[in-house]
N, C-alpha and C positions, 0 to 999 in steps of 0.2 A: 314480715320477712323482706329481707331484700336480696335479692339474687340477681348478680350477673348475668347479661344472654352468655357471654363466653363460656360463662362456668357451667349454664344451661344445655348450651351445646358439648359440651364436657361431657357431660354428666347425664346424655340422652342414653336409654338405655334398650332403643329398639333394637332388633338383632345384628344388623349392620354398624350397630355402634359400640355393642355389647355382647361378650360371649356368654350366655345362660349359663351355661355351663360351664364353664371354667370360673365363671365370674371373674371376667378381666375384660377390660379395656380393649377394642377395637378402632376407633375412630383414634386419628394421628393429632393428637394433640396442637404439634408442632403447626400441621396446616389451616388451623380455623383462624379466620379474617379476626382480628382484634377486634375490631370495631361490628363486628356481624350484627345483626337485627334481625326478627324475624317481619316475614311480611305478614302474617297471620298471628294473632294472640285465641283463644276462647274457653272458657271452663265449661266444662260438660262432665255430669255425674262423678264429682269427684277428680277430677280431672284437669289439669292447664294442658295444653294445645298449644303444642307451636308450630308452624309452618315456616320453613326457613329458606333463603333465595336458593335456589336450584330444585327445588322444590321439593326436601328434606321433611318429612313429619315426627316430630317429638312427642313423644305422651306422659306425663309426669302425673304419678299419685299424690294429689296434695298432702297427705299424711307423711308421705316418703319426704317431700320438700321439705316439710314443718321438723321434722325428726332430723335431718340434715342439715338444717340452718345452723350460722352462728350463733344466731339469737338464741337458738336452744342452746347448740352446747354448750355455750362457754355460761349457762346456769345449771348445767348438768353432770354429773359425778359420773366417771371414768369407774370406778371401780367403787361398790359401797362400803363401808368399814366402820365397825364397832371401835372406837378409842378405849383404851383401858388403860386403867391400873391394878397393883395386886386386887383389891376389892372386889372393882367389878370384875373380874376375868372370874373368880372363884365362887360369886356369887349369882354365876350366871349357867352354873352348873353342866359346863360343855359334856355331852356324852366322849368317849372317846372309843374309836374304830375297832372292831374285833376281826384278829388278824385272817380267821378261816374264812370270815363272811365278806369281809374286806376285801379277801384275794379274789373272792368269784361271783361278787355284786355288785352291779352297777351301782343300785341306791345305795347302798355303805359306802362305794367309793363317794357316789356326789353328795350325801351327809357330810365327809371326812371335808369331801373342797369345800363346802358350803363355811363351813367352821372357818376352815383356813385363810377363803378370801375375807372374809368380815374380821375376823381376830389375830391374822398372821402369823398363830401356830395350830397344830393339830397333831396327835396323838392316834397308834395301832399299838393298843395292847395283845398280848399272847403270841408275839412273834419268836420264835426260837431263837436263843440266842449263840447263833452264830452269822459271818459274814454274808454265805451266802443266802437266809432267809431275808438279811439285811436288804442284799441287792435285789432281792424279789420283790420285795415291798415299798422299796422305791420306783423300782419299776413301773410298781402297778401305775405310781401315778405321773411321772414324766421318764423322759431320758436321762440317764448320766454324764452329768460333763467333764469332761476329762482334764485335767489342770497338770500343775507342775507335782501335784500331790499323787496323781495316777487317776484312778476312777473310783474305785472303792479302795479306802485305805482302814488299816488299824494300825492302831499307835498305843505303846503306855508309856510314862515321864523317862524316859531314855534319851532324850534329847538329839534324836537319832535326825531331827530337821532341824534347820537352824530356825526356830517359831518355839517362842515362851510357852506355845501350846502345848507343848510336847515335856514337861515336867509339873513339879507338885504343884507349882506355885498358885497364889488365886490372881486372877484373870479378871479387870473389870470388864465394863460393858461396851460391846464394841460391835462392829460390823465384821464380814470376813472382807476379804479379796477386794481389798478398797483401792490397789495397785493394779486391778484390772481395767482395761477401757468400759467393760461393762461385766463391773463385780456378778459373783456367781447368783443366781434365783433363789436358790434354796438349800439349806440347810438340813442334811439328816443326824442325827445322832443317834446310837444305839451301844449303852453301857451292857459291855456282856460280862464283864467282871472285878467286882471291887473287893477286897479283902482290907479294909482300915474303914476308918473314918473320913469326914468331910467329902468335900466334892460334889457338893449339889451344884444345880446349876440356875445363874440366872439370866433372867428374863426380862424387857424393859421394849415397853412398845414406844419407839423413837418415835412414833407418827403424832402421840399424845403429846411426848414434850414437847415435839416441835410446835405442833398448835397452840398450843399454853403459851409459846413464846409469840406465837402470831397476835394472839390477843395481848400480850401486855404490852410488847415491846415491836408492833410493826415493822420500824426501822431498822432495826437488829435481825429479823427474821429477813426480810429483802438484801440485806447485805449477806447474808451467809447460803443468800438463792444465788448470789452473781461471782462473789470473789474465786477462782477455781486456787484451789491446794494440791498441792503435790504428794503422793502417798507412791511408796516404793516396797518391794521385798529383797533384800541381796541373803543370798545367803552363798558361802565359799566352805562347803566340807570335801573331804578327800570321795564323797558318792552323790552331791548335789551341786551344782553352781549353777546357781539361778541369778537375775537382776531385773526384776518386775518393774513395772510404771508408768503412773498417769497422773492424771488431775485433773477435776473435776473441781467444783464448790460441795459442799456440805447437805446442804438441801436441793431438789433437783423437784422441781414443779412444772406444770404444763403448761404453758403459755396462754393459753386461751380460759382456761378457769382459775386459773392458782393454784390446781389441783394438786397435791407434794405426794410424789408417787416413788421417790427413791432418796435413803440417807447415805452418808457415807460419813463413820464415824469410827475415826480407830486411832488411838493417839499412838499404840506400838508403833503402827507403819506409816502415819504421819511425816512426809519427808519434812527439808527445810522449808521453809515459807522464802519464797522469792518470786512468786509470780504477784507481790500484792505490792501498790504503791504505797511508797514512805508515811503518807498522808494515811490511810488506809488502814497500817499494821494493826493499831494498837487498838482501832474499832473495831477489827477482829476477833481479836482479844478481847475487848468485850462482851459480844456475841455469842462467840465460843463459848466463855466462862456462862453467860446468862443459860444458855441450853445446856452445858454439862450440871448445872446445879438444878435445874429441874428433873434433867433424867437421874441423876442422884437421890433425888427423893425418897427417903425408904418406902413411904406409901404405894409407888411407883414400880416397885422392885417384886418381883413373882420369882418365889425360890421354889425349884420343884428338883427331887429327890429321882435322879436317874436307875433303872433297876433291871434285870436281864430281863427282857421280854417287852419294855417299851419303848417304842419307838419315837422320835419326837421329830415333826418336822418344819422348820423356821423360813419365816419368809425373810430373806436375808437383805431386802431392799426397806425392810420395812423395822422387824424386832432385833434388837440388840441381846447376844447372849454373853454370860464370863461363866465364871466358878468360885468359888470357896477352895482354898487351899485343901490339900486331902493328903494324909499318911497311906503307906500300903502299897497293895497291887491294884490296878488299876487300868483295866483294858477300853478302849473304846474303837469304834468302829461308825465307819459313815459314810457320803459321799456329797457329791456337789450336783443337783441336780440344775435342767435349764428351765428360767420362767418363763419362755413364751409357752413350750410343750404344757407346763401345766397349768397354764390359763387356756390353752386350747383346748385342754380334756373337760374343764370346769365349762366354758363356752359349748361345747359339744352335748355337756348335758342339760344344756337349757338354765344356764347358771350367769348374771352378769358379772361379769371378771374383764 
């Protein structure tokens, strides 16, 4: 390991430097000498020992040191995660959440995250099909976020938003809210009424194609972590006038491991390309094409049949959902939940997320 005295002194965590309790930061950053040193070094039981000029005492758990170094993380995974395709997803036989046991058990809820963090969907069957059990069972597992859409919304093909979503048509694979600075966490759906045909919905874990394109094509992958695009939502009806927008690149990794922890993929809201130089465009282009023909895949593709009483819910940083064109009536119901609340409920129960 190598560690800084500054970052040392940082990162002392006796009571004077550190609130226990609060777990926050006391010691003023701003004021520790750059160049500090201690006058004392010593390992004892486990233990480094600093003694520092004014005559300060540090005491550092070498396990805590070694677990916080860069040397570890940046060979350590942020969040663990099963890659899939239709195959493995279905051959891996996920239980899915039962709605009574769900509402009023911890372990069913941390089964239901356990699924969720590793595979980026998760499933409560036997929930009633209306709105409000809808909003209950979200609940259960984070906040709702409230958007331009409201908080809990239901919609059938009435075209009553200005969003493709909101008619028969089929829908490929996409991200949502790719027009936000920081697109929505998750994704709920709950079909509480179909009278026709079609209208399943699918499923495509971005994180797998994007990897597949890491291995074949490096430099294709690297360009679509840096280039940011622009994604917008306008919509002008006589009961909404919105004008969403942002930009970002495609792929969004961690710096420190490479770790790809958020996509954004959505050719509907796709603004114009103009933040990319001349030279640039058409390696894009590229790019772009090499990962949308992977995620295209059929093998790739998880079609699953929406029905009153199951809930589905998508990690929207991560799985791409569309649809199959559908005749009929056709209700759906859902909401936008926040990712940090439910990696903090999944961390709370002793879960790494």
């Amino acid at each position: 390991m190598h560690l800084d005295y500054v970052w040392l002194r940082d990162h002392c965590r006796s009571t004077s430097s550190y609130n226990p309790k609060t777990n926050q930061r006391n010691v003023d950053t701003g004021s520790i000498d750059l160049n500090i040193r201690p006058d004392h070094t010593a390992v004892e039981d486990g233990h480094l020992i600093l003694t520092w000029p004014g005559g300060h005492v540090s005491k550092y758990c070498l396990r805590w040191l070694a677990e916080n170094s860069y040397e570890v993380k940046k060979s350590s995974t942020v969040q663990p995660r099963i890659l899939w395709n239709s195959d493995i997803y279905q051959n891996a036989n996920i239980p899915t959440a039962e709605w009574e046991t769900f509402m009023s058990c911890d372990d069913e809820l941390k089964k239901f995250l356990h699924n969720y963090v590793l595979y980026g969907i998760a499933f409560v069957d036997g929930v009633p099909a209306t709105v409000e059990a809808t909003e209950a069972v979200s609940k259960r597992v984070s906040l709702i976020r409230e958007t331009t859409y409201g908080g809990m919304w239901s919609f059938t093909s009435d075209y009553s938003r200005g969003d493709t979503a909101y008619s028969q048509l089929a829908l490929d694979r996409h991200t949502d809210t790719s027009y936000f600075h920081e697109p929505c966490g998750i994704q709920v759906f709950h079909c509480l009424k179909h009278e026709g045909t079609g209208g399943r919905t699918l499923l495509v874990d971005g994180f797998s194609a994007a990897e597949k394109l890491r291995q074949q094509s490096p430099e294709n992958f690297e360009l679509l972590t840096h280039v940011p695009i622009r994604h917008e939502y306008i919509e002008k009806s006589e009961e909404h006038r919105n004008h969403m927008e942002s930009a970002g690149p495609v792929l969004n990794i961690y710096p420190w491991n490479k770790e790809l922890y958020l996509i954004r993929y959505n050719n509907y809201d796709r603004s114009v390309i103009n933040t990319v130089p001349h030279d640039m465009v058409k390696k894009w282009y590229v790019a772009h094409r090499e990962l949308t023909t992977e995620l295209r895949r059929p093998e790739n593709e998880l079609w699953v049949k929406l029905t009153p009483g199951k809930v589905i819910f998508i990690d929207n940083w991560r799985v791409m959902h569309g649809r199959e064109s559908f005749s009929g009536v056709r209700q759906l119901c859902g909401c936008y939940l926040t990712r940090d609340d439910v990696l903090s409920t999944a961390r709370r129960l002793n879960l790494q997320a």
